[in-house]
N, C-alpha and C positions, 0 to 999 in steps of 0.2 A: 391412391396417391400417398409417398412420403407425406407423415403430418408434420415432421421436424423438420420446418419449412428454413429456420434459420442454419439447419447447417447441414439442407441438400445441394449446396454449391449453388444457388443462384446469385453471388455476387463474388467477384476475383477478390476483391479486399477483406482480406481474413489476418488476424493471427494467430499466431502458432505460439504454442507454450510446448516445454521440454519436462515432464513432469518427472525423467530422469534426473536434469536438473535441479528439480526442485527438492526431491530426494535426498540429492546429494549433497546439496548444501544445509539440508535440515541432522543428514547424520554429521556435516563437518561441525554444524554448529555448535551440537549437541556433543560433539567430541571435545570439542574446546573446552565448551562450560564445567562441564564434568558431571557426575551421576548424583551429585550434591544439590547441582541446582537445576530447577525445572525449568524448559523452553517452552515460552507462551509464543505461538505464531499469529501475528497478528496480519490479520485479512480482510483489514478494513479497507472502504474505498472498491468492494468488490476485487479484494482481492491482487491490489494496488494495477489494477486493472487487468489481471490476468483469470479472473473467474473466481469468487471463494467458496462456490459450493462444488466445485468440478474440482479444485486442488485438495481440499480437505480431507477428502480420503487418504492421500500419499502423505500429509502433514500428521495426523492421525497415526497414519502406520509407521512415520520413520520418527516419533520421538514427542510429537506435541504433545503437554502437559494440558492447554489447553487452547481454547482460538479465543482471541480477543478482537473486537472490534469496537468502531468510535459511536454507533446506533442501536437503540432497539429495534431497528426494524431491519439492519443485517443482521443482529442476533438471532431473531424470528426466524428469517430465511433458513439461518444454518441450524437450529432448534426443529424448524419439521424434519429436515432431510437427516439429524440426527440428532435424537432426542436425549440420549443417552452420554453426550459428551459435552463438558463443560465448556462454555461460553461466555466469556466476559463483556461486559459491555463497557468502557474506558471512558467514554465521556456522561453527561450528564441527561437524564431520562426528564421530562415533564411530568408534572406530578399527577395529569389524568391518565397516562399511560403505565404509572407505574406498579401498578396488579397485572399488566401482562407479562412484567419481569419476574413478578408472584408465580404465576399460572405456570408458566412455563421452565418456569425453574433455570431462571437467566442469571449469572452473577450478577449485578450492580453496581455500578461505582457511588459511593454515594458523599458528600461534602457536603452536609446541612443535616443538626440535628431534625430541622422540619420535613427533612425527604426520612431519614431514617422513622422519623414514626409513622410516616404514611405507608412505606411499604410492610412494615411491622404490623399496619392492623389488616393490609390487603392480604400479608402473609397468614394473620389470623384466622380471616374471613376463610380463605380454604385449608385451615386446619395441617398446613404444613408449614416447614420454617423459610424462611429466603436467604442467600447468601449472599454478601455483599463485601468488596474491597471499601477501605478509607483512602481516601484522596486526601494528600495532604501538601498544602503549597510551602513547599521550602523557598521562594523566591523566583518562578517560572511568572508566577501572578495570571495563570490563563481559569483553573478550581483548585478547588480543593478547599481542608480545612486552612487556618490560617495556624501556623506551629506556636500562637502566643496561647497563655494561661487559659485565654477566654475559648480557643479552640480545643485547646485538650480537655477542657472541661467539658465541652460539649460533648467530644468524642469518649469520656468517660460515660456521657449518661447512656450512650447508645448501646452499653455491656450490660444493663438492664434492660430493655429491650426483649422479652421472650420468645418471639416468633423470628429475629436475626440473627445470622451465623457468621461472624465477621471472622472470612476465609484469609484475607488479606489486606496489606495495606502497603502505599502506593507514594513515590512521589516523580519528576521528571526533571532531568539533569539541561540548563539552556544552553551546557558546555562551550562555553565562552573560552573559557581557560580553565588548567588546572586550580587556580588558586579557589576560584569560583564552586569551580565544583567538587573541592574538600569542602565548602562550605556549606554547600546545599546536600553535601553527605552527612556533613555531622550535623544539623540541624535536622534533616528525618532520622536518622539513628537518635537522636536527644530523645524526640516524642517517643519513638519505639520507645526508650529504656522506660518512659515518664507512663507510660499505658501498660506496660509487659509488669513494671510494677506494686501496678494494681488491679492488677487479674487480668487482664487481656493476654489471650496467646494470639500467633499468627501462622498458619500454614506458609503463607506467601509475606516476604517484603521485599519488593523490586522496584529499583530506578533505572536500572541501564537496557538504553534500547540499545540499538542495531550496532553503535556508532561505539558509544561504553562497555557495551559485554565486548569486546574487541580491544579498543583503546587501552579501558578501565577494568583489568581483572577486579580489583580489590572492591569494586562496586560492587559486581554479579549478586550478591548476596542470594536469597533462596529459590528466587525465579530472573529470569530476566526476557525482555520484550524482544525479538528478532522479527521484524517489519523486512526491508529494504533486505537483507542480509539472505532471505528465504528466495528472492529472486532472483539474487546475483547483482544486486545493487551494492556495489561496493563503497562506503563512506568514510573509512577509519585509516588516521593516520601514522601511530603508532607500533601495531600491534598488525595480524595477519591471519588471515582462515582464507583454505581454500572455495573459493566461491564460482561459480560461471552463471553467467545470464541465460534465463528461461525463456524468452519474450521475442520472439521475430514479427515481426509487420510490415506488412508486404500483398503486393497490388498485381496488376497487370494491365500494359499497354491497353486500351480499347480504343485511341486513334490514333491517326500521324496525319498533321497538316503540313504543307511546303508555303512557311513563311517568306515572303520577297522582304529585301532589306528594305529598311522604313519602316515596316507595317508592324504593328502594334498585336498585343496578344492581353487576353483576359482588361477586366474591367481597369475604365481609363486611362488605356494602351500604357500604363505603366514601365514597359519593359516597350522594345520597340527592337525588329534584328537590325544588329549591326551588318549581317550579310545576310542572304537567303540561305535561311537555316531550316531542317526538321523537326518538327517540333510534338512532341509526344502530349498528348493528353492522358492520365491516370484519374480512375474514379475513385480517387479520398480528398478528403477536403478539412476542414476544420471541425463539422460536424461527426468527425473521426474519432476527433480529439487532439490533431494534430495543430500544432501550432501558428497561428495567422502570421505571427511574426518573423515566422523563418521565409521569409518570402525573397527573394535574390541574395538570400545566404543560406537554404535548405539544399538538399539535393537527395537524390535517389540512387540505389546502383544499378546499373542494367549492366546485363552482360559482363561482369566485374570492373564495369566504368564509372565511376561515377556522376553525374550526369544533374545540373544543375537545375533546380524548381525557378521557374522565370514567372514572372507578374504575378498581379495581385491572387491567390489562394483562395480558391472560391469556397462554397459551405461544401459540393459534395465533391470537387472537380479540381486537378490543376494541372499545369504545364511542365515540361521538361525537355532544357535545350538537346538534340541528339546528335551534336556536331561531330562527337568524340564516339560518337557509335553507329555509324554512318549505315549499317547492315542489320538494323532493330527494325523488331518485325511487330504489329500489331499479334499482341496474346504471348509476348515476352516477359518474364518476371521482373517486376523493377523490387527492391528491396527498401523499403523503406525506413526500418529499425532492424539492424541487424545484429550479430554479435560479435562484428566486428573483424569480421574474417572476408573474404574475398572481398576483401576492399569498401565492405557495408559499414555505415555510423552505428557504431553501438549508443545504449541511452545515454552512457556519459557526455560522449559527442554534442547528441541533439541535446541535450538539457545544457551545453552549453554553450551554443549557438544559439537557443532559446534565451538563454541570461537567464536561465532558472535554475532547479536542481533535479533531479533522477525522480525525484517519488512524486512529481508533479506530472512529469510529464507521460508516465506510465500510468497515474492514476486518473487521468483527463481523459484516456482513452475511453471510447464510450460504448454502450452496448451494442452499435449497428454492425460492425466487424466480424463475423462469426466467429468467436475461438475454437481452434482445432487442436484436439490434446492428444502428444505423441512420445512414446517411450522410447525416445533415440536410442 
C-alpha cells in the first residue's frame, strides 16, 4: 500500500501550487532589487500556506539569501530537511528553547541584552558561535530594542559577547504614510550609524518587506524581506514587479440535492430556495481554512460559472446554488481560489469579500488539503 496516504488522492479537496510561479517571481524579485541587495524569502505560516518545506528547494535555487520565518519550530522543520542553509527566525524564541537555536545553527532574532546572554552561553556550552539578527523598534512597538540611549547601550554590550555573531540587524516599516516611514528610516539608520561606530559591522540591515522593496526602492538597503510578493500576492501601490499567483484551491462536487422552494439548507435553514433549486454540496469547510464569513457572499466556479456558497459553512461541508449551471454533474471541479482566470476568485477577491487581507487568508489555510506541486 501507498504509505503517502495524504497525497494518494483520497480526498477531491486539494491545492495546487505553481512552483513555476514561484520561480518566477522569486527571479523577478531579485531582478528588481539588484545583486547589491540579498532576498530573504520569508515562509512563515508554513509557507503563507502553500507548504515551506516543498517550496524551498525552488526558493533556494532561484535567489534566496536566506528563509526566514516567525518560529523556532518552523525553523527546525526547515533545518532538518536542510541543514546547510540559513534560516532566520524573525520573531522572538523563549528562553528554555533557546540552545536549540545554538544546536542547530538557527539565526535568532534577539531584542534583550537577557536573551543575548542566554544564547551566548548555550553557544558556549557547544563550543560553537551563534548568529543572531538585532531587532530594533523604530516605532512598530510589536519587539525589538527600543532606538533610545538605554537601548543601544545595551545593544553595545552584546559585541562583547564571545560565542555571538551579530550577522544582522532589523527594523519593520507600519507604512502608514510616507512621512512616517522616512521617520522610522532614519531612526534605524541613526542606531546603525551609533553601533557601526563603535565596532559593530553588519552583513544584513533590512526593513522593507513585500510592500517597501517595491513601493520604497530607497529602503531596500542590503537585504530585503519578500513574504506575500514570493506568491503572487500583490500589495504595493507605487512601484511594479511582475508577479502571478501560485495557489489554486479547489474541490469537487460529491452531491446534488433538489431543494423545493421554502425548504431550508444547512444549519438553521439560514438560506431557504426562493424556487426549487439544485443544490451542490462540496467537501470544504472552514476547518480548510476557508472563511465562516463568506457565507451568502462566497461562491465557487463550476464549469466557468460562478455559482454561489448558500447557508451557514459547516467545519468540513458547504452548499452551492446550481441555478446558473443547470447541467453540473456530481465529480465536476468547482474552483475555489483561483487565479482569476475563467471566471475563478483570485485571493485578492476572497480576502475581500472576507473584509480581510491576501496573507490571512492564504495563511489560514490549513494542513488537511493535500498540496499538489506542479511545474506549469
Amino acid at each position: 500500500m501507498n504509505t503517502d496516504i495524504k497525497n494518494c488522492g483520497l480526498r477531491d479537496t486539494v491545492i495546487r501550487v505553481d512552483l513555476s510561479a514561484i520561480a518566477e517571481n522569486m527571479e523577478h524579485i531579485c531582478q528588481l532589487v539588484g545583486k547589491e541587495t540579498a532576498v530573504a524569502a520569508v515562509v512563515k505560516a508554513n509557507g503563507y500556506g502553500h507548504g515551506a518545506r516543498a517550496i524551498a528547494p525552488t526558493l533556494i535555487e532561484h535567489g534566496a539569501a536566506l528563509l526566514a520565518v516567525a518560529t523556532l519550530e518552523e525553523a527546525l522543520e526547515l533545518k532538518q530537511a536542510f541543514p546547510d542553509y540559513p534560516v532566520l527566525v524573525m520573531g522572538l524564541t523563549p528562553d528554555r528553547a533557546l540552545p536549540y537555536a545554538a544546536e542547530y545553527g538557527i539565526i535568532q532574532t534577539i531584542d534583550s541584552l537577557h536573551q543575548a546572554r542566554l544564547l551566548n552561553h548555550a553557544a558556549a556550552d557547544l563550543r560553537q558561535p551563534a548568529r543572531i539578527h538585532l531587532k530594533v523598534d523604530t516605532g512598530f512597538h510589536r519587539i525589538g530594542f527600543s532606538d533610545s540611549e538605554a537601548g543601544i547601550r545595551e545593544m553595545l554590550q552584546i559585541k562583547e559577547l564571545p560565542y555571538l555573531v551579530t550577522d544582522g540587524i532589523f527594523s519593520h516599516l507600519a507604512l502608514l504614510d510616507d512621512a512616517s516611514n522616512l521617520e522610522q528610516y532614519q531612526r534605524f539608520t541613526s542606531v546603525i550609524n551609533v553601533l557601526q561606530a563603535e565596532g559593530f559591522s553588519f552583513r544584513f540591515r533590512h526593513i522593507a518587506d513585500s510592500i517597501a522593496l517595491v513601493d520604497y526602492p530607497e529602503y531596500r538597503m542590503d537585504m530585503v524581506r519578500a513574504g506575500a510578493l514570493i506568491y503572487g500576492l500583490r500589495g504595493f501601490h507605487k512601484g511594479f514587479v511582475k508577479v502571478r499567483q501560485a495557489l489554486t484551491f479547489e474541490t469537487k462536487i460529491c452531491h446534488i440535492s433538489n431543494v423545493h422552494k421554502g425548504e431550508g439548507v444547512s444549519y438553521d435553514y439560514a438560506w431557504r430556495a426562493p424556487e426549487d433549486t439544485r443544490v451542490a454540496t462540496l467537501p470544504f469547510g472552514y476547518a480548510d481554512g476557508y472563511p465562516r464569513n463568506l457565507r451568502d457572499r462566497g461562491f465557487v466556479t463550476i464549469r466557468g460559472v460562478r455559482c454561489p456558497i448558500i447557508g451557514v459553512i459547516c467545519m468540513d461541508q458547504c452548499m452551492a446554488d446550481l441555478s446558473q449551471v443547470p447541467d453540473a454533474q456530481i465529480g465536476d471541479t468547482a474552483i475555489i481560489y483561483g487565479n482569476g482566470s475563467d471566471n475563478a476568485p483570485d485571493i485578492q477577491e476572497i480576502s475581500q469579500l472576507a473584509q480581510t487581507n491576501k496573507n490571512e487568508i492564504v495563511s489560514r489555510l490549513s494542513s488537511r488539503p493535500a498540496r499538489i506541486y506542479m511545474n506549469a
